[in-house]
N, C-alpha and C positions, 0 to 999 in steps of 0.2 A: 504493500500500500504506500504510493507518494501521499507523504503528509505535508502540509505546508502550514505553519501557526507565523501569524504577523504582528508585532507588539511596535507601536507607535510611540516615541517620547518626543512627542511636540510644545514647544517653547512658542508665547505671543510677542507679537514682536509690536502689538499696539492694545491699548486696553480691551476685552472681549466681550459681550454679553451674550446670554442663550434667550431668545424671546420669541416669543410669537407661537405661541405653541396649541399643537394642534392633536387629534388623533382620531386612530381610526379601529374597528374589530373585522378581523377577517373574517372567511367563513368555515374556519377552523378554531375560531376563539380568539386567536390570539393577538394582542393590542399591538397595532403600532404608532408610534410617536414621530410626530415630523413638528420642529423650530427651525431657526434659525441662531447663526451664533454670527456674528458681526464682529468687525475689527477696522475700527475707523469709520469715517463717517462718509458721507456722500460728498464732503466736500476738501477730503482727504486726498491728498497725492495719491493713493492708493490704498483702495479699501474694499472688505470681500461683506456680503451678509448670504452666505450661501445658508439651502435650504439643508436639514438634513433630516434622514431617519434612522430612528432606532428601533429594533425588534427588541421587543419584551422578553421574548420565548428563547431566543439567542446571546442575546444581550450584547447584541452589533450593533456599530454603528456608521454609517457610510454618507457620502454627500448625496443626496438626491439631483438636485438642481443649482448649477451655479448660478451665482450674483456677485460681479465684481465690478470694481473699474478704475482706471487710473487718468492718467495725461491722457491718454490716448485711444482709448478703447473703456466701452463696459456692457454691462451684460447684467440688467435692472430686470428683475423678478417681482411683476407686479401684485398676481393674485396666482393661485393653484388651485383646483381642485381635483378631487379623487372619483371615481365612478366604480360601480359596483363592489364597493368595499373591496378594492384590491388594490393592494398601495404600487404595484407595477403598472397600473393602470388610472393616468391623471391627464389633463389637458392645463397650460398654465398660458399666462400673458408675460410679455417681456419686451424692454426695448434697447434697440443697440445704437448710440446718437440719436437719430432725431424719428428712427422706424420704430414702430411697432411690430410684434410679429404675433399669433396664437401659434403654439407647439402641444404636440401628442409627447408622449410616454417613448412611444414606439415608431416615432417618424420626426424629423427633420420641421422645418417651417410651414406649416400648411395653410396658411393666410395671413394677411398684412401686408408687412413690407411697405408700407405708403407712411405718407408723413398723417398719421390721424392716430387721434385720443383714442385709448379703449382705457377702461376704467375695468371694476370689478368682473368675475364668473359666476354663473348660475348654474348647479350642475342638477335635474329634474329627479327628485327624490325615491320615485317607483318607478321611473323608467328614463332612466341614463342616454336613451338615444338621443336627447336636447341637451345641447347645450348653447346658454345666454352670454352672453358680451355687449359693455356697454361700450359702442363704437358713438364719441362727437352727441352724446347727448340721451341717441337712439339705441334700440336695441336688436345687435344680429342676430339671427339663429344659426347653429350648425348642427349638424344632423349625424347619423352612424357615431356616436357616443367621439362628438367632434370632428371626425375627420374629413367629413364633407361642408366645408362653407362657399359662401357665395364670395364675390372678388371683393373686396372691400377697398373703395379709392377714393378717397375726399371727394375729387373731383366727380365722381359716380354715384356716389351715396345714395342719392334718392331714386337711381336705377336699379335698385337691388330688388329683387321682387318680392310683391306684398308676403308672399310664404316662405319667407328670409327674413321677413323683419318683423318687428313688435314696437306697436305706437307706445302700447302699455311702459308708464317711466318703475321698470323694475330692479324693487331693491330686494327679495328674501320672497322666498317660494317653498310652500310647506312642504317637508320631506314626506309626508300621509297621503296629500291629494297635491297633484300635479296642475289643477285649475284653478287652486286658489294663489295668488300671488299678491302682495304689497309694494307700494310703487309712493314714493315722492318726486312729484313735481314742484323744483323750487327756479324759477328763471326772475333774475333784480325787475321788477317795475309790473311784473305779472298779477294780473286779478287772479288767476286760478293755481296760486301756489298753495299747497297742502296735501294731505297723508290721503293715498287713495288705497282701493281693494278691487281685485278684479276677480271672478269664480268661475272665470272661461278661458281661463288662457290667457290674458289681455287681452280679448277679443273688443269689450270692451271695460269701463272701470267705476265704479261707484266714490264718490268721496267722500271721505271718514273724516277728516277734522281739517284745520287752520292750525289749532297750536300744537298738535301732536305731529313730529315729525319719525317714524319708528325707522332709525337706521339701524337700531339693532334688538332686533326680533327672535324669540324662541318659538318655541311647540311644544306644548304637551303631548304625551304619547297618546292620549285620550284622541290627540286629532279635532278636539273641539276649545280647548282652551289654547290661548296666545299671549305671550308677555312680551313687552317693549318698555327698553328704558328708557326716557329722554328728561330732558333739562323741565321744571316746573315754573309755570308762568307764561313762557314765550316761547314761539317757532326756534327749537335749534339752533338753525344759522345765525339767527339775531339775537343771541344772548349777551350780554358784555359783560360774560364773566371769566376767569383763567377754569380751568378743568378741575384746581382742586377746591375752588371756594363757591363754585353754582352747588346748586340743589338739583338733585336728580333723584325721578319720581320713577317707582317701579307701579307699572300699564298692566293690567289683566283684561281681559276679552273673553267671554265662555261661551259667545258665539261664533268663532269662527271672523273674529272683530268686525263684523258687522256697526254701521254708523249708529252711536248711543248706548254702545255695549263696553265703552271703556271704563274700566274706575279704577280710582288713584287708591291702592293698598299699602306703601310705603314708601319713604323718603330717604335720603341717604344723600349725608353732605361729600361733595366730591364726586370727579368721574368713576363708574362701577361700569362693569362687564357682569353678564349674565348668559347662563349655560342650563338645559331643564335636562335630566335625566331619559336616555332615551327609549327605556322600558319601562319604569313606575311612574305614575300619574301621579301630579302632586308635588313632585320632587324636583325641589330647584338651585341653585346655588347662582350665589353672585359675591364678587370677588373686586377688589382693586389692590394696590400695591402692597397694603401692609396687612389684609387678614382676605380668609374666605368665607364666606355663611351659609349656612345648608337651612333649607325650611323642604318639610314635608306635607306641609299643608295649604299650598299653591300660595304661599308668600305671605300666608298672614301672620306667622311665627317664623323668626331666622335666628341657629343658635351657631357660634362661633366652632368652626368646623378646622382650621390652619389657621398660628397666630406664628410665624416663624418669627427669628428675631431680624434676617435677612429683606430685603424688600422681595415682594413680588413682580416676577414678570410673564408669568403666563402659567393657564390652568387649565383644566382637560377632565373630562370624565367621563370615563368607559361604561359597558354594563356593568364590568365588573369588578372596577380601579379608579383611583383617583391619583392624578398627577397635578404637579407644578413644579416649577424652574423657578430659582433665583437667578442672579445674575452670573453666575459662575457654577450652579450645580441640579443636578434633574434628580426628583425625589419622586416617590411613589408610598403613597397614604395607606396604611392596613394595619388594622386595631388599632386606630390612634395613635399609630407610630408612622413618623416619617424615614422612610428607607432611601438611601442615596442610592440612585443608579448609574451617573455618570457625573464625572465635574470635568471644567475646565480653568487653566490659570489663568490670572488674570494679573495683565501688569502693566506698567506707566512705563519701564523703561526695556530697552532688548536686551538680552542678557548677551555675554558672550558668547555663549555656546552655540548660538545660533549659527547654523552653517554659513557661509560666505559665496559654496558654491554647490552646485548639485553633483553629486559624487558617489560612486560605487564602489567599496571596499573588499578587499578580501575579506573573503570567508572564513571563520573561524569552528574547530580546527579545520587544518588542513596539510594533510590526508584526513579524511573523517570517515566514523564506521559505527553505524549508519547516519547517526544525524549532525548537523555543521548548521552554524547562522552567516546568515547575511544580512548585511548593512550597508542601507545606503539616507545618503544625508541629502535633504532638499532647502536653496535657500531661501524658497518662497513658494506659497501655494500652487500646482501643477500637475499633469498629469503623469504618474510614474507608469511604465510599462514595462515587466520583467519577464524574461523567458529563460526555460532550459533546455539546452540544445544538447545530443551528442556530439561526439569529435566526428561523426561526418555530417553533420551541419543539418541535421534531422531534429525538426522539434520535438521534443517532447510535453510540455507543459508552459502554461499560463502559469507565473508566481504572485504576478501582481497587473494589473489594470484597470486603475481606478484612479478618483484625482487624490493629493495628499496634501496634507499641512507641510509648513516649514518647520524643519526639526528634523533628528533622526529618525531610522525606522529601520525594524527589524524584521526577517522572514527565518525562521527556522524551517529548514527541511531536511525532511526523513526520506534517508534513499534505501529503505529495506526491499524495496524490489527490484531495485536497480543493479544493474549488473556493476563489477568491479570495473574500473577504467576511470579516463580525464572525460569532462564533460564543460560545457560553456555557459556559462551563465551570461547575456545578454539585456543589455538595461538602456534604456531611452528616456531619460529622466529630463524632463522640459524639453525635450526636443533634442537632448545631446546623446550620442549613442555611445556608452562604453563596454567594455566585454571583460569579463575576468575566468579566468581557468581553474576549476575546481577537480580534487582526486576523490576518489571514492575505492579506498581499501578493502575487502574483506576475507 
C-alpha cells in the first residue's frame, strides 16, 4: 500500500481571521464546514480571503475557492452556494478587475465576463435546477442546477428572454416551497420602495410593509412561520445609526409573512445575525460578536447558549452540531463544552522562518525502508504539484495537488509496495519545476 500523510507548518505573514462561516449535512450525515480565513485587507498590497472547507468526519481541511489579489491581479469571491447538499457541488460569483464571471464546481466560467454588477445567489431549496443572480438590479435565471445561462451583457440586458429573467427584486426564497420568495425594492426618490412577497415565482409580488426591510430572513421547518431581523423605527437603509448602537427588532410571520402578519417579539441592542434550526420547529438562535442565544419557543424566551471570552465571528448549526469561529480558532458545541477543531496563528509581524523561496528538499532518510518524508517550503500562497516517478520516467503517483499556504510542509510516504530501487520525486511549486532523487532499500 503507497501511503502518503501531509503535515502542514504554516507561518502568517499578515494578521489572519477565520469568518464567514457556513455549513452544510451531506447525505451520509456528515457536516461540513466552509469560512473563510483572510490575510490583509482589500486594500493591501497583497491579500488572500480564500474560501475553505472542512470535513467533520475526517477532520481535513482544504481551500475550496480562491480569493486573492495584489498590484496586479485578483480573484474576489463574491457569494457561493451549494446544491443538493453536496459540498463538491456549488455555483459561486467572482470578479477578476473590472469582469464578472458565474463559475460551477465542475466547469471553468460559464457566464459573464462583461463589465456588469451581479450581486448575491439564490440557490431553489427543493429543487436545485434554478439558480438566481442579481445581474445590474434585475434578476437572471440559470437553469440544469447552473450550468445553462443566458448571455449576460450590459449592453443586452433587457434582450434576455422573459424565461431568463425575474422582475421579482429577490432577496431569500424558502428552502420548503420554491414559490414563495421575499424581495426588497429600494431605488433613492422611489414611491414604491418596500418589503414585498411573491407565492408564484415572482411571477408577480404583493407588498408587505415600508418600514420593514427583511435582508435577513429564516424558516421555520414548520414551513409556515418566518423571522426577519431588521433595524426598529425606520427602513434599513435610512437608519443613522453605527451597527452597534441601533436597535434591532426580531420579525415573526406564522403566515407565511403574508401583509399584517408581522409582530415585533424582541429587541436586541446592536447588529444580531439569526439562524432557525432546520428540523425542530420553534428552534432559533441569534448571535452577534460576543454571545449566542438559543430560544425554543419561536423567540419569545432566548437563554444564553456560547459566552466565549474571545469575540465572535461566525456561527452555524447543523441537525446535529453546533459550530463557531473566533478569530483564530473553529470550535464545535457538545454538552456544553466547546471543542477546538482547528486554529490558526495569528500575527502582526513575519516571522523569520518564513521561507524566502519555494523549495524542494531532500528527503529524509535517505536510503529509506519503507517510509522517508518530504519537505518542501512555499514563500507564499500557491499551487504545489508533486509527483512520483520511477527511474524510467513512469508515473507513478499524485503526492500533492492542491493550493498551499506559505510555510513548510511535509509528505511522509510509505513505499511498502514498492519495489527496491532510485525513484524521482518531481515538484512544480508556483510554477518552478524541481526534481530530487530518492532510494528505497529493502
Amino acid at each position: 500500500m503507497l501511503f502518503i500523510g501531509v503535515q502542514s507548518l504554516v507561518f502568517a505573514q499578515t494578521p489572519q481571521r477565520i469568518h464567514d462561516l457556513k455549513s452544510l449535512t451531506d447525505s451520509s450525515g456528515t457536516d461540513h464546514l466552509f469560512y473563510r480565513i483572510d490575510t490583509g485587507t482589500d486594500d493591501s498590497d497583497s491579500y488572500t480571503n480564500h474560501v475553505y472547507h472542512y470535513n467533520s468526519k475526517t477532520g481535513q481541511e482544504k481551500v475550496l475557492i480562491l480569493h486573492y489579489g495584489n498590484s496586479w491581479t485578483n480573484n474576489r469571491v463574491l457569494d457561493y452556494k451549494f446544491l443538493d447538499n453536496d459540498p463538491g457541488n456549488y455555483v459561486y460569483i467572482h470578479n477578476s478587475e473590472e469582469y464578472t464571471f458565474i463559475s460551477r464546481s465542475d466547469s471553468t466560467e460559464i457566464a459573464g465576463g462583461f463589465y456588469v454588477t451581479m450581486d448575491h445567489l439564490t440557490v431553489e431549496g427543493t429543487n436545485n435546477g434554478r439558480v438566481y443572480v442579481e445581474v445590474n438590479g434585475g434578476m437572471v435565471i440559470g437553469r440544469n442546477g447552473g450550468r445553462d445561462w443566458p448571455k449576460i451583457d450590459i449592453d443586452s440586458f433587457d434582450e434576455i428572454p422573459d424565461s431568463s429573467r425575474l422582475a421579482f427584486p429577490l432577496r431569500s426564497l424558502s428552502p420548503y416551497d420554491d414559490s414563495l420568495m421575499f424581495g426588497i425594492d429600494y431605488t433613492f426618490g422611489s414611491d414604491n420602495n418596500g418589503f414585498y412577497r411573491s407565492i408564484d415565482q415572482g411571477i408577480t409580488k404583493e407588498f408587505i410593509s415600508d418600514s420593514l426591510y427583511g435582508s435577513n430572513i429564516q424558516y421555520d421547518s414548520n414551513g409556515t412561520f418566518i423571522y426577519l431581523i431588521d433595524t426598529i423605527g425606520a427602513p434599513g437603509s435610512d437608519v443613522n445609526c453605527s451597527l452597534e448602537q441601533c436597535k434591532y427588532g426580531l420579525y415573526i410571520s406564522s403566515t407565511k409573512g403574508e401583509q399584517g402578519s408581522w409582530s415585533l417579539v424582541k429587541v436586541f441592542k446592536g447588529h444580531v445575525h439569526i439562524q432557525t434550526h432546520s428540523k425542530e420547529s420553534g428552534k432559533l438562535y441569534v448571535w452577534n460578536s460576543d454571545s449566542v442565544l438559543a430560544s425554543n419557543d419561536y423567540g419569545e424566551h432566548f437563554e444564553v447558549l456560547i459566552d466565549p471570552q474571545e469575540k465572535i465571528t461566525g456561527f452555524t448549526a447543523t441537525d446535529s452540531s453546533i459550530y463557531y469561529t473566533t478569530i483564530s480558532t473553529l470550535y464545535e458545541l457538545k454538552d456544553g463544552q466547546s471543542t477546538e477543531l482547528l486554529s490558526i496563528p495569528v500575527s502582526n509581524e513575519t516571522p523569520e522562518h518564513i521561507p524566502t523561496q519555494h523549495e524542494l528538499l531532500q528527503n529524509y532518510p535517505n536510503p529509506f525502508n519503507p517510509v522517508t518524508t518530504i519537505s518542501f517550503k512555499m514563500k507564499q500562497p500557491d499551487i504545489a504539484k508533486i509527483e512520483l516517478y520511477n527511474i524510467q520516467g513512469q508515473k507513478i503517483k499524485d503526492l500533492v495537488n492542491e493550493h498551499k499556504m506559505e510555510g513548510t510542509h511535509i509528505i511522509t510516504l510509505d513505499g511498502s509496495d514498492l519495489s527496491s530501487g532510485t525513484y524521482i520525486i518531481q515538484a512544480k511549486l508556483g510554477g518552478q519545476l524541481q526534481t530530487q532523487f530518492i532510494s528505497l532499500i529493502k
